[in-house]
C-alpha positions as CSV (number, residue, x, y, z in Angstrom):
1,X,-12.7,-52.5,-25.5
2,X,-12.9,-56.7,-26.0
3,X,-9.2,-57.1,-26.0
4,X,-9.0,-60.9,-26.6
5,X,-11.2,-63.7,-26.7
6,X,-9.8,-67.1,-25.6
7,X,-12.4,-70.7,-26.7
8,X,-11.5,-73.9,-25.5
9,X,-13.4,-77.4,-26.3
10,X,-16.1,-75.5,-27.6
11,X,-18.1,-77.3,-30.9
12,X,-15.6,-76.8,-33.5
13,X,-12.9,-74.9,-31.5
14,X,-10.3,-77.4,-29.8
15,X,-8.4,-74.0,-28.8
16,X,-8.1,-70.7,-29.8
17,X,-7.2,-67.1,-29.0
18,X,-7.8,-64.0,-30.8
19,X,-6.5,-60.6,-29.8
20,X,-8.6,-57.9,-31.2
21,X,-8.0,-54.1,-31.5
22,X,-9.8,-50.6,-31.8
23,X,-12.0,-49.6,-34.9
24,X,-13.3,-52.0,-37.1
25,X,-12.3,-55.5,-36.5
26,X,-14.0,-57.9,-39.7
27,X,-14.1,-61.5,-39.3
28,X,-15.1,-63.3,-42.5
29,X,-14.5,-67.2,-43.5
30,X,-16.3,-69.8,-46.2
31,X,-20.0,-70.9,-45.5
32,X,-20.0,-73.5,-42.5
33,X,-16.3,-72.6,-41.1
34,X,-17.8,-71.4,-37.6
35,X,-18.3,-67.8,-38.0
36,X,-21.3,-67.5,-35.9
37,X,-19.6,-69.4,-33.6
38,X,-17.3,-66.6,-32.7
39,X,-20.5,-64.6,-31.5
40,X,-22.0,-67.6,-29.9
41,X,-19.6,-67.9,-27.3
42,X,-19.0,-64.4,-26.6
43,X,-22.9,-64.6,-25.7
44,X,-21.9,-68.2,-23.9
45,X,-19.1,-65.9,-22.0
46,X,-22.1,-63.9,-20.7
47,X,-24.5,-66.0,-19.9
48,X,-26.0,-67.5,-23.4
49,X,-27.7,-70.9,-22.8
50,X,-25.1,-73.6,-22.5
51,X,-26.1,-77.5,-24.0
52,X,-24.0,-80.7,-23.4
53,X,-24.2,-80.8,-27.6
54,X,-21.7,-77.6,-27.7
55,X,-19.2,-78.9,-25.5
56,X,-15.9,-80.2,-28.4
57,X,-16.5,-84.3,-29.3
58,X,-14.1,-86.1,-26.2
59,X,-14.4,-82.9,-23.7
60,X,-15.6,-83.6,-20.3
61,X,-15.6,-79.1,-19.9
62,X,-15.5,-76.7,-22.3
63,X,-14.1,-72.7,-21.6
64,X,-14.6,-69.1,-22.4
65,X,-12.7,-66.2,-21.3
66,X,-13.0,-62.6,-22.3
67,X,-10.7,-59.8,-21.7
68,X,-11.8,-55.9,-21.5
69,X,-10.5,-53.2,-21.2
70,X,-12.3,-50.4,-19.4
71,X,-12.4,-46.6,-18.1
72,X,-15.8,-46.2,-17.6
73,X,-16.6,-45.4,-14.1
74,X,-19.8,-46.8,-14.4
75,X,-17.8,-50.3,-15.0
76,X,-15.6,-49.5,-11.8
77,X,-18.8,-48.5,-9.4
78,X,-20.7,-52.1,-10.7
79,X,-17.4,-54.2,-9.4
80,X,-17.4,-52.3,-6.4
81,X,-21.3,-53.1,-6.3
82,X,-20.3,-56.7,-6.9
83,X,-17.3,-56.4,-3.9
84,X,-15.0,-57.0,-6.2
85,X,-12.0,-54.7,-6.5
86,X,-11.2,-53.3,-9.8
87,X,-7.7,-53.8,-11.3
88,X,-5.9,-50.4,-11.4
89,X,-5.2,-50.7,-15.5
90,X,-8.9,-51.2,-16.1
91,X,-9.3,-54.7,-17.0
92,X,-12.1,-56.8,-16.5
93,X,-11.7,-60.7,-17.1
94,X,-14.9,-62.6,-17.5
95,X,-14.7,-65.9,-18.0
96,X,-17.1,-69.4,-18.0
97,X,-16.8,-72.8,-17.5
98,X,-19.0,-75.5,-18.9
99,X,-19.6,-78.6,-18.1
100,X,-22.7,-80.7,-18.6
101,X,-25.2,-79.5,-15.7
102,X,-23.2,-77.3,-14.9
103,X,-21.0,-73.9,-15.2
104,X,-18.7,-71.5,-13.2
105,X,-18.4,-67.7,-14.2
106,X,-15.3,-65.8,-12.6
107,X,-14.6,-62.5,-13.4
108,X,-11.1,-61.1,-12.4
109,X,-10.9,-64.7,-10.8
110,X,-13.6,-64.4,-8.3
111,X,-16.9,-66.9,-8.9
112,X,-19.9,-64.6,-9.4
113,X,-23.5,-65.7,-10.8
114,X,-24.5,-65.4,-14.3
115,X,-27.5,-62.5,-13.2
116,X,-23.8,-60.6,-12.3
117,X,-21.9,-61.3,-15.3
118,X,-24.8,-59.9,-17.6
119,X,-25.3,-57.1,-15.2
120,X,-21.6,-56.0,-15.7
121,X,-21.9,-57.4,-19.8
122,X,-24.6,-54.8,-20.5
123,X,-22.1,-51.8,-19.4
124,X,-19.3,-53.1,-21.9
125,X,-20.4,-54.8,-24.8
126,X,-23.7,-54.4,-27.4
127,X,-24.2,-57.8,-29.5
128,X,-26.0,-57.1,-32.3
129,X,-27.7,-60.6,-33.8
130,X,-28.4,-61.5,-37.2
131,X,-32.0,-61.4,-36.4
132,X,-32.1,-58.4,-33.9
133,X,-33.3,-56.3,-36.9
134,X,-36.6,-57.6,-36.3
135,X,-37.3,-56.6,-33.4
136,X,-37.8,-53.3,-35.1
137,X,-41.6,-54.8,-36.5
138,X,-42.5,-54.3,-32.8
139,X,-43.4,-50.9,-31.6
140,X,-42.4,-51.6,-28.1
141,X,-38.8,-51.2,-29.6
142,X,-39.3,-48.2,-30.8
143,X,-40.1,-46.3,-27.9
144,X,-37.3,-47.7,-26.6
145,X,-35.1,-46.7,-29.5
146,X,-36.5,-43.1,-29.0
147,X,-35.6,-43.1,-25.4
148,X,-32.3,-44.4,-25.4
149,X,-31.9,-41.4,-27.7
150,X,-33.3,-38.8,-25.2
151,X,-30.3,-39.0,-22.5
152,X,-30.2,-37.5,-19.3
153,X,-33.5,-35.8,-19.1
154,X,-35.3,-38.6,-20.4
155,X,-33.5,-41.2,-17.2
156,X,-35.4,-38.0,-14.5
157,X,-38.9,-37.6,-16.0
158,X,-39.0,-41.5,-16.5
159,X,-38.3,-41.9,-13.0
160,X,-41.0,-39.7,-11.9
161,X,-43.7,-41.0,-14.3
162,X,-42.7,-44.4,-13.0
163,X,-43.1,-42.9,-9.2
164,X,-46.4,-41.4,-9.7
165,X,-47.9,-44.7,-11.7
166,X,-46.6,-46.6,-8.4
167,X,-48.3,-44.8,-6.3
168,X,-51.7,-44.5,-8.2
169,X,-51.6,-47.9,-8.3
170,X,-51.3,-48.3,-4.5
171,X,-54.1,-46.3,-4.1
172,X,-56.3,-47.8,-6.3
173,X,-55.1,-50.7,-4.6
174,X,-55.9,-49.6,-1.0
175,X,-59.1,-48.0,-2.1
176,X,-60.2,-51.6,-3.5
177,X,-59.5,-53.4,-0.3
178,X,-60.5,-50.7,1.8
179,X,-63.9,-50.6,0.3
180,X,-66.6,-52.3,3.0
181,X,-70.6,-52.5,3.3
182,X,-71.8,-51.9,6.9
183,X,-72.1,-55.8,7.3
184,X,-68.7,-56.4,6.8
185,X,-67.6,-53.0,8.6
186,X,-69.5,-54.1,11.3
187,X,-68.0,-57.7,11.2
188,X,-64.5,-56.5,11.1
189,X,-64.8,-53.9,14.0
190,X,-66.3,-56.5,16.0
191,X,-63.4,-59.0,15.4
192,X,-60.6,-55.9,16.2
193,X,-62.5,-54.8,19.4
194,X,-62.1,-58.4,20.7
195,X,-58.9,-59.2,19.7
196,X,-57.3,-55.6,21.0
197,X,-59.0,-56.2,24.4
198,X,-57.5,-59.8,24.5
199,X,-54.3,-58.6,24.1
200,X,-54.2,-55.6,26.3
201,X,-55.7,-57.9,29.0
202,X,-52.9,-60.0,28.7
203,X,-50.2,-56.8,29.4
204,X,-47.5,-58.3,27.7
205,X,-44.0,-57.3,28.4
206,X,-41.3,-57.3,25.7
207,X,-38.6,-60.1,26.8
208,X,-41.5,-61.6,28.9
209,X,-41.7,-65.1,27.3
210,X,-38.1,-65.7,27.4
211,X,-37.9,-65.2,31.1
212,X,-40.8,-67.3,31.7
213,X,-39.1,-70.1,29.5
214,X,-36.2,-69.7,32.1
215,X,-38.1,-69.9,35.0
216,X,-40.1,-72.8,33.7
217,X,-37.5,-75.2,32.9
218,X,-36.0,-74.2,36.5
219,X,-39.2,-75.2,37.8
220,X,-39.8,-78.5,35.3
221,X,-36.0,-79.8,36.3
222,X,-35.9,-78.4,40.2
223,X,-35.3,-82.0,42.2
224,X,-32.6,-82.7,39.5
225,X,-31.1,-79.3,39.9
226,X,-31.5,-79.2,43.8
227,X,-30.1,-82.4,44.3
228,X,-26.8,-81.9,42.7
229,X,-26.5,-78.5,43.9
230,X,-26.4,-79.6,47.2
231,X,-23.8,-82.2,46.4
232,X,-21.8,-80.0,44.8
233,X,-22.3,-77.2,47.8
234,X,-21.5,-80.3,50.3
235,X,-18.2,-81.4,48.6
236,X,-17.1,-77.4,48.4
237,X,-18.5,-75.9,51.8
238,X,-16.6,-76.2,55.3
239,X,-19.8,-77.7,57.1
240,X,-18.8,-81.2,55.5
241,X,-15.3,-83.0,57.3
242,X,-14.5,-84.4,53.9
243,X,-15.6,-81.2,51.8
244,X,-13.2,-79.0,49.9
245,X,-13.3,-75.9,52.4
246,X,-13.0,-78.1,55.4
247,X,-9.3,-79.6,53.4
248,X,-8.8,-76.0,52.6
249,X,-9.0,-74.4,55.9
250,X,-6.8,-76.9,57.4
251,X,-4.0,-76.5,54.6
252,X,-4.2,-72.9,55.2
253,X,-3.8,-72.9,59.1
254,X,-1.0,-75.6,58.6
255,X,0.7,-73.1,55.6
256,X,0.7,-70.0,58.3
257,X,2.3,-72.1,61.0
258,X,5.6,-72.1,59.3
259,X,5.0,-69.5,56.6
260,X,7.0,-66.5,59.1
261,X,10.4,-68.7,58.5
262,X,11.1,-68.6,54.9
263,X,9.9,-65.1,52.7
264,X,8.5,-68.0,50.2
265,X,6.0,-69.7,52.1
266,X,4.5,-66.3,52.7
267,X,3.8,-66.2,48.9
268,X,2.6,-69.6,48.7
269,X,0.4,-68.6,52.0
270,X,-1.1,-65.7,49.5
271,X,-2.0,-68.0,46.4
272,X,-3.5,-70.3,49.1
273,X,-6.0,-67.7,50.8
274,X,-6.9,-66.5,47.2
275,X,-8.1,-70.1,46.0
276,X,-9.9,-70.1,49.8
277,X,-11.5,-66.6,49.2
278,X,-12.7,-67.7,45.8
279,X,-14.2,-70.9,47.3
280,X,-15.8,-69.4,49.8
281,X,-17.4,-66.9,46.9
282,X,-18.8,-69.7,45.3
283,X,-20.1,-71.5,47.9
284,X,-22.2,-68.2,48.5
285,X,-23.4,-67.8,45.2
286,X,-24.2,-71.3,44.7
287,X,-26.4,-70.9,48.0
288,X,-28.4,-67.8,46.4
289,X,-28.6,-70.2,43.5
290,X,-30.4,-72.8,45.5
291,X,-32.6,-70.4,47.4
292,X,-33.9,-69.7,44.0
293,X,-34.7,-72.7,43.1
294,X,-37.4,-73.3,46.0
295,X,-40.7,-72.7,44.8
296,X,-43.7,-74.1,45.6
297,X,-46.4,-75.7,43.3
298,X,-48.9,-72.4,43.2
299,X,-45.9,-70.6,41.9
300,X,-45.1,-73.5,39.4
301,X,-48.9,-73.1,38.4
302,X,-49.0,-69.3,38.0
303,X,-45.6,-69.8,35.9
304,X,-47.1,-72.7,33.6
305,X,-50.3,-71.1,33.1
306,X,-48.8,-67.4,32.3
307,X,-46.8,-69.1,30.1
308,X,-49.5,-70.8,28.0
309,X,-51.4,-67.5,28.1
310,X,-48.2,-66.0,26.1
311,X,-47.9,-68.9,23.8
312,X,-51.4,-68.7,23.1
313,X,-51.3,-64.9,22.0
314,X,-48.0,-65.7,19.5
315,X,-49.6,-68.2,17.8
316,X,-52.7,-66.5,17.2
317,X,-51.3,-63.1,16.3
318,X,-47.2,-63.0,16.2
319,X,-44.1,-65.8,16.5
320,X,-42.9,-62.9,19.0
321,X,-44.7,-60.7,22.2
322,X,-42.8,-57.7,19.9
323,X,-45.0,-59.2,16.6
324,X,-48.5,-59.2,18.5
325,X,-47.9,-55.5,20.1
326,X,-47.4,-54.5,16.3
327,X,-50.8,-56.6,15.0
328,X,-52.7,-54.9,18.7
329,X,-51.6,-51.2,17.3
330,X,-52.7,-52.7,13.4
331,X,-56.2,-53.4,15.3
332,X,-56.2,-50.1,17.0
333,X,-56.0,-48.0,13.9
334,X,-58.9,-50.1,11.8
335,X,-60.8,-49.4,15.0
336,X,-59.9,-45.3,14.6
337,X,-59.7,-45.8,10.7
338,X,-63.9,-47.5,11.2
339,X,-64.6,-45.2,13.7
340,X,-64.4,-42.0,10.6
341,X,-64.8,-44.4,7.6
342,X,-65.9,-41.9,5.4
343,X,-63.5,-39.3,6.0
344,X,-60.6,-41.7,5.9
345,X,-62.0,-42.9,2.0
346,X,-62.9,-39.8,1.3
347,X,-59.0,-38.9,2.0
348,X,-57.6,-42.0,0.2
349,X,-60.2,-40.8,-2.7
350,X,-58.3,-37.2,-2.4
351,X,-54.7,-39.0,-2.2
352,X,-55.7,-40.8,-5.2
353,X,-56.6,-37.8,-7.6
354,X,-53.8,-35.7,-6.5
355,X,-51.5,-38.6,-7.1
356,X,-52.9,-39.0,-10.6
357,X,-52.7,-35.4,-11.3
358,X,-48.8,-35.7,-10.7
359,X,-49.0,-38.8,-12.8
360,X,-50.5,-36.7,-15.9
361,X,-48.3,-34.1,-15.1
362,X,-45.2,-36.4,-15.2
363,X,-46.7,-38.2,-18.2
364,X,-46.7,-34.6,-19.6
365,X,-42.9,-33.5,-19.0
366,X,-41.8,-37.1,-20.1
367,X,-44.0,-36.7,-24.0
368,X,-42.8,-33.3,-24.2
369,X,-38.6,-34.5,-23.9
370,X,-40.1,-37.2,-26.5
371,X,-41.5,-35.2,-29.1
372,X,-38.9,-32.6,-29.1
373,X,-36.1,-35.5,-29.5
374,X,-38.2,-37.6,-31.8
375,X,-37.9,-34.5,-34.3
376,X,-34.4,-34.1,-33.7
377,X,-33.7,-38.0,-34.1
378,X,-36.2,-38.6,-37.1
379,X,-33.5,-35.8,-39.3
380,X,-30.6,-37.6,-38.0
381,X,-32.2,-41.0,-38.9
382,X,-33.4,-39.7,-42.7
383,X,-29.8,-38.8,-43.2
384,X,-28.3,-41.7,-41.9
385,X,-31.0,-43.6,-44.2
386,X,-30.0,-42.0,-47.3
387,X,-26.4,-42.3,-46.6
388,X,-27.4,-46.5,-46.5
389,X,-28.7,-46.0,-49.9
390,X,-32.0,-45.1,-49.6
391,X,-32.4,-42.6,-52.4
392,X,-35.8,-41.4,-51.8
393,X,-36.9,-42.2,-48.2
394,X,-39.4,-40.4,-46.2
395,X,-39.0,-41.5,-42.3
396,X,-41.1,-40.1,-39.1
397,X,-40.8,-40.9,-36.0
398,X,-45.0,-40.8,-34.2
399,X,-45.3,-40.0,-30.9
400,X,-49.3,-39.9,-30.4
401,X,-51.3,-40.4,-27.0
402,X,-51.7,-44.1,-26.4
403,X,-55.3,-45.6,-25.3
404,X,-54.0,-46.2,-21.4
405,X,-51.2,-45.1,-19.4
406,X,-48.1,-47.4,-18.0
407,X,-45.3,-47.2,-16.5
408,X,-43.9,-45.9,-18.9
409,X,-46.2,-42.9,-19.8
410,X,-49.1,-42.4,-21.9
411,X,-47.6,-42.3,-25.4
412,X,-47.5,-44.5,-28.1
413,X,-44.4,-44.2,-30.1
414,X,-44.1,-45.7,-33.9
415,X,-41.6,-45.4,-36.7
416,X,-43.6,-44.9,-40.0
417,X,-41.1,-45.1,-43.2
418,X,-41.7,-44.8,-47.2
419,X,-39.0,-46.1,-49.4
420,X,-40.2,-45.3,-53.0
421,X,-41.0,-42.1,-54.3
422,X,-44.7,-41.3,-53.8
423,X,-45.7,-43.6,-51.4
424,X,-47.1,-42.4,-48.3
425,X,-45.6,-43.0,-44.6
426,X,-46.5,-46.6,-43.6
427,X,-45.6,-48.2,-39.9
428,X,-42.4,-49.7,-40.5
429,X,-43.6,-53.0,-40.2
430,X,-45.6,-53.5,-43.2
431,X,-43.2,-51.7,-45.5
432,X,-39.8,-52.8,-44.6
433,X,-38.4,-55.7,-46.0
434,X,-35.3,-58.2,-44.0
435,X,-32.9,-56.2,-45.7
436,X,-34.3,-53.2,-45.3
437,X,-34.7,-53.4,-41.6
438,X,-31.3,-54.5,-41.3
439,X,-29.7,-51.3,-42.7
440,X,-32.6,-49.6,-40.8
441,X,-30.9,-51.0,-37.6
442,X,-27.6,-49.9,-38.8
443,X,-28.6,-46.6,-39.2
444,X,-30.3,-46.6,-35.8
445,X,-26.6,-48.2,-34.1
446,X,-25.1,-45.2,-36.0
447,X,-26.9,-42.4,-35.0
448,X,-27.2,-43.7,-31.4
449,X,-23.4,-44.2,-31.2
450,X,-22.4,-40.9,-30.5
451,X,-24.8,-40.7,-27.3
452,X,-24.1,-44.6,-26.3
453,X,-21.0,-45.0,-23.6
454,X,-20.6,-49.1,-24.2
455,X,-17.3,-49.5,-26.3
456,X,-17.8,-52.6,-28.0
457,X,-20.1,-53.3,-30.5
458,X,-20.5,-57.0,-32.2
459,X,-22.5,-57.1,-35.7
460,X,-23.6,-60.6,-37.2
461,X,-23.6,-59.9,-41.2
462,X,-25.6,-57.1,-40.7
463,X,-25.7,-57.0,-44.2
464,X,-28.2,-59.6,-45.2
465,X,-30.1,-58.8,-47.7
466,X,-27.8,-56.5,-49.5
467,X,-25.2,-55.7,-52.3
468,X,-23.5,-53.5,-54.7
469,X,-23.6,-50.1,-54.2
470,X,-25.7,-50.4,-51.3
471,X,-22.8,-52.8,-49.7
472,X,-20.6,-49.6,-49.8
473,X,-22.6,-47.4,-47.7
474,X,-23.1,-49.9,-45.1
475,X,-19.3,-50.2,-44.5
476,X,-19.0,-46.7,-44.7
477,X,-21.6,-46.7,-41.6
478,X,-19.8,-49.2,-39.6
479,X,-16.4,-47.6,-40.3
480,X,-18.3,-44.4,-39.0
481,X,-19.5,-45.8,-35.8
482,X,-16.2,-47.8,-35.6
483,X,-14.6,-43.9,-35.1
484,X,-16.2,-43.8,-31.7
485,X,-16.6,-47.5,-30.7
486,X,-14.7,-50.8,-31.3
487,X,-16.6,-52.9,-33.9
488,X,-16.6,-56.5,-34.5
489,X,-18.4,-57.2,-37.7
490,X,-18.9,-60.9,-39.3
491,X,-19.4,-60.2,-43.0
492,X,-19.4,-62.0,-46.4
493,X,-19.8,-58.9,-48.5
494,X,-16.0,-57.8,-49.8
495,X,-17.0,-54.2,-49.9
496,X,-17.5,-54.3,-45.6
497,X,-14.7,-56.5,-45.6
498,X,-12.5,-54.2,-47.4
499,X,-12.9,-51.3,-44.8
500,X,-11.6,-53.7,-42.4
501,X,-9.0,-51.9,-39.7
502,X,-8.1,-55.7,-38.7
503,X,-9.0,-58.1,-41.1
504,X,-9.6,-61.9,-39.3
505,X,-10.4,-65.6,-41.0
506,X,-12.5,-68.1,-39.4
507,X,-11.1,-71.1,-41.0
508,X,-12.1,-74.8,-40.8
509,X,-9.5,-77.6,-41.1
510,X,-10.3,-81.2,-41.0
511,X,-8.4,-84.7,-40.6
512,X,-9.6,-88.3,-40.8
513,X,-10.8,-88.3,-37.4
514,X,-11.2,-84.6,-36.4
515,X,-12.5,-81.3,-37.3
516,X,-10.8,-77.7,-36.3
517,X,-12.5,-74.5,-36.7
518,X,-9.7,-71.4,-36.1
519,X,-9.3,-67.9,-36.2
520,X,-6.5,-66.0,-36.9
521,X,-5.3,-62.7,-38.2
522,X,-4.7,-61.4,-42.2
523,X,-1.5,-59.7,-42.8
524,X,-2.7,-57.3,-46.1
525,X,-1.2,-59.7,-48.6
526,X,-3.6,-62.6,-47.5
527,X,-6.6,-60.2,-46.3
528,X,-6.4,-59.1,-50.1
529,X,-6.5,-63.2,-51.0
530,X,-9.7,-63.1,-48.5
531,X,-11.0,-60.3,-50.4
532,X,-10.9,-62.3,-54.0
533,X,-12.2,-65.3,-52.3
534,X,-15.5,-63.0,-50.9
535,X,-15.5,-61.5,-54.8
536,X,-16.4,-64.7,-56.3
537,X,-13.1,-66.1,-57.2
538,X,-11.8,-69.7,-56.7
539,X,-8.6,-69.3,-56.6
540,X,-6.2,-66.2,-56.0
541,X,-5.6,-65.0,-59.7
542,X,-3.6,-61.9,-60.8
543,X,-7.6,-60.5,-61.9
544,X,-8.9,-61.4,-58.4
545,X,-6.4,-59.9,-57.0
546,X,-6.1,-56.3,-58.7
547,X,-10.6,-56.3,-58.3
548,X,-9.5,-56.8,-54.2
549,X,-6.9,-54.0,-54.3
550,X,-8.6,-51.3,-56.3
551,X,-11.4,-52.7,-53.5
552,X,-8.7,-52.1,-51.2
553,X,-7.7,-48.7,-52.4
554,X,-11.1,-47.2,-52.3
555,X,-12.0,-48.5,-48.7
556,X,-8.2,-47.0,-47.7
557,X,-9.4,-43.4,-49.5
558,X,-12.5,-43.2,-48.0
559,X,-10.9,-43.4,-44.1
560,X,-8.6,-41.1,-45.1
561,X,-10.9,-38.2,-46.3
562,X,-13.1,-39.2,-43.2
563,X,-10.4,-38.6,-40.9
């Protein structure tokens, strides 16, 4: 559930907080106040396209900040996707600053992407635009209507559809590239036999460049080395008056003169034959060090030239000895794969028509859920059609077998619809006018809310188009879904606005310098002043008032006997 939305600096909005609740929340205000506002930066919040034109006249940033509540699992396993820990009460804060060229997104104070935020958006809110409606004159959205519908079942066949059209398409693929005239069979085989024996001449080693690297820059910087290992062996060793172990051995011999008259020369005797031990140690291994530094100038050569034999290999077939071992064994199996190039395309050919065979099967199992929920969901949309006032509609739901199959199957879904009496089912498209598609898409929200696990719903005057009596069975609907899900409905019909469980006003205020768009709650005194305002009237008169409480009253009866 959206428990709050907080704007700051945004276009009209200096600053402003709204605390929303469960069922259905109705924002309404005058033409031009900001109403669409409210949507747009919930939709900023997660992820809408931000320009330096929406940020508040004088702002250098502008802020949203929504807070959820949540106890979907699914919500918990994304943060933990996301490595963010959830809060233990279930709250999710997302929240975006803007500035021009740029913007932050946090949510529950950590900075994320906006690819995150929508990822997590999609699991806890369903905006509903004032134009969505036509998407519905598409009859890609149908099939997606259909298997949003179809549930559990649906997510396992799609899957397995989607695998077996993968892999026919590898195939196809491989058979493609695999295909070859003798010419070029006979060019390529050529080119692999030379290429495997160059490398299998060259027995490379794993490892075996980067020890010939060592030993080269040994060789390439010997005299240096040499020189000032000597040096250094001079200045430490005990064949040099002046050197460190002659000084050493001298100190010692003087210590142990004297170290049997006091117990603490003995110790000091100790530390002094440890520092002489370890000296002498290093002397040793510095010796080894320099004994293998002699070379002479054929090993130098047979280093250099072993070396450049490497180099020569990685650039032509690997950055590594491990990469051209892996291209060698490629090269060996096109020589084996040539060697039997029928059988091997005659297997591919095999692997190709079994795979499509799974794929028709697959495509079979995935119509079948289809058709068998498309008759279940055409009733449930009829009803839900008459109940928005259309007295005499005739709805079907078509799935037929589509020309080619996709990803996605081989059907071809389409909604077909008649709205006057005699007329004979016509593709939704052609028939439908804005209005109708609007209530069309209401009635699809309602009969899909039930099976839909997102909480939040937003509406943007779903009712264009409509009035009167017809006005009444829409906020019937959305105080239907608004049973199961929080709704947030902008409106400017009184008879939605009237079923209202919180009632807000998006008001605009303006000054001699400055313009304020706000929104704040309606106790049921002023939301009954809204509703006379939304009837027509000008001012609050005691007429006005009494059409917005028997309004009132009837909108109150009706949850009642729903409930």
């Amino acid at each position: 559930m959206l428990q709050s939305l907080h704007v700051k600096n945004l276009a009209l909005m200096e600053e402003t907080e709204v605390e929303f609740g469960r069922g259905l929340n109705i924002l309404t205000g005058e033409t031009g106040a900001g109403k669409s506002l409210l949507i747009g930066s919930v939709n900023l919040a997660l992820g809408g396209k931000f320009e330096k034109e929406m940020l508040r006249r004088g702002a250098e940033s502008a802020l949203v900040e929504l807070v959820f509540a949540s106890e979907d699992e699914r919500v918990r396993q994304k943060l933990l996707a996301l490595e963010l820990e959830p809060e233990e009460d279930g709250t999710v804060i997302i929240s975006r600053k803007m500035q021009t060229g740029k913007s932050i997104y946090r949510l529950n104070g950590e900075t994320v992407t906006a690819k995150q935020v929508k990822e997590l958006a999609e699991l806890l809110i369903d905006i509903h635009g004032q134009h969505e409606h036509q998407s519905l004159l598409h009859k890609k959205k149908h099939m997606e209507i259909l298997d949003a519908y179809c549930g559990e079942a649906y997510l396992q066949a799609a899957e397995a559809v989607e695998n077996a059209y993968r892999e026919c398409r590898e195939l196809t693929k491989a058979l493609e590239e695999e295909a070859m005239d003798e010419d070029t069979m006979a060019r390529e085989q050529s080119l692999a036999e030379f290429e495997l024996q160059e490398i299998e001449q060259a027995q490379l080693q794993p490892g075996e460049d980067e020890e010939l690297e060592r030993r080269y820059r040994l060789m390439i910087n010997g005299k240096k080395i040499t020189e000032n290992l000597a040096e250094s062996y001079q200045y430490t060793g005990s064949d040099f008056e002046a050197g460190a172990g002659s000084a050493l051995s001298r100190a010692l011999r003087a210590l142990r003169n004297v170290a049997g008259l006091d117990g603490r020369l003995g110790e000091l005797e100790d530390q002094l034959a440890e520092i002489d031990s370890l000296l002498a140690d290093y002397n040793r291994d510095l010796a080894d060090y320099m004994s293998d530094c002699e070379f002479d100038d054929e090993t130098f050569q047979e280093v250099e030239d072993r070396l450049n034999q490497v180099n020569h290999l990685k650039e032509k077939y690997g950055r590594s000895i491990e990469n051209v071992l892996a291209y060698a064994k490629e090269r060996q199996e096109l020589l084996l794969k040539i060697s039997d190039y029928d059988v091997y395309m005659r297997q591919l050919e095999e692997k190709l028509e079994a795979a499509k065979a799974r794929l028709d099967t697959a495509c079979a199992v995935l119509s079948d859920i289809r058709r068998k929920n498309a008759s279940v969901l055409t009733k449930k949309l009829k009803t839900a059609l008459e109940h928005l006032n259309f007295a005499a509609v005739k709805f079907e739901i078509a799935v037929n077998r589509a020309s080619a199959i996709t990803a996605k199957g081989y059907d071809d879904v389409e909604f077909l619809i008649s709205t006057n009496p005699g007329e004979g089912l016509k593709p939704l498209g052609q028939v439908a006018s804005g209005g109708e598609l609007s209530r069309v898409m209401l009635a699809i929200k309602t009969v899909l809310a039930g099976r839909d696990s997102i909480d939040t719903l937003i509406f943007d005057e779903i009712d264009a188009g409509i009035s009167g009596r017809t006005a009444w069975r829409v906020s019937e609907q959305l105080d239907m879904v608004a049973h199961a899900h929080q709704v947030l409905c902008i409106t400017h019909l009184p008879q939605i606005a009237a079923m209202a469980d919180r009632h807000f006003v998006i008001e605009k205020s303006s000054s001699a310098d400055n313009t304020i768009t706000d929104i704040r709650v309606l106790e049921e005194e002023e939301s009954l002043g809204e509703l006379a305002r939304l009837l027509g009237s000008d001012t609050a008169t005691e007429a006005a008032l009494s059409n917005a409480r028997e309004m009132r009253t009837q909108a109150v009866t009706h949850k009642k006997i729903k409930n």
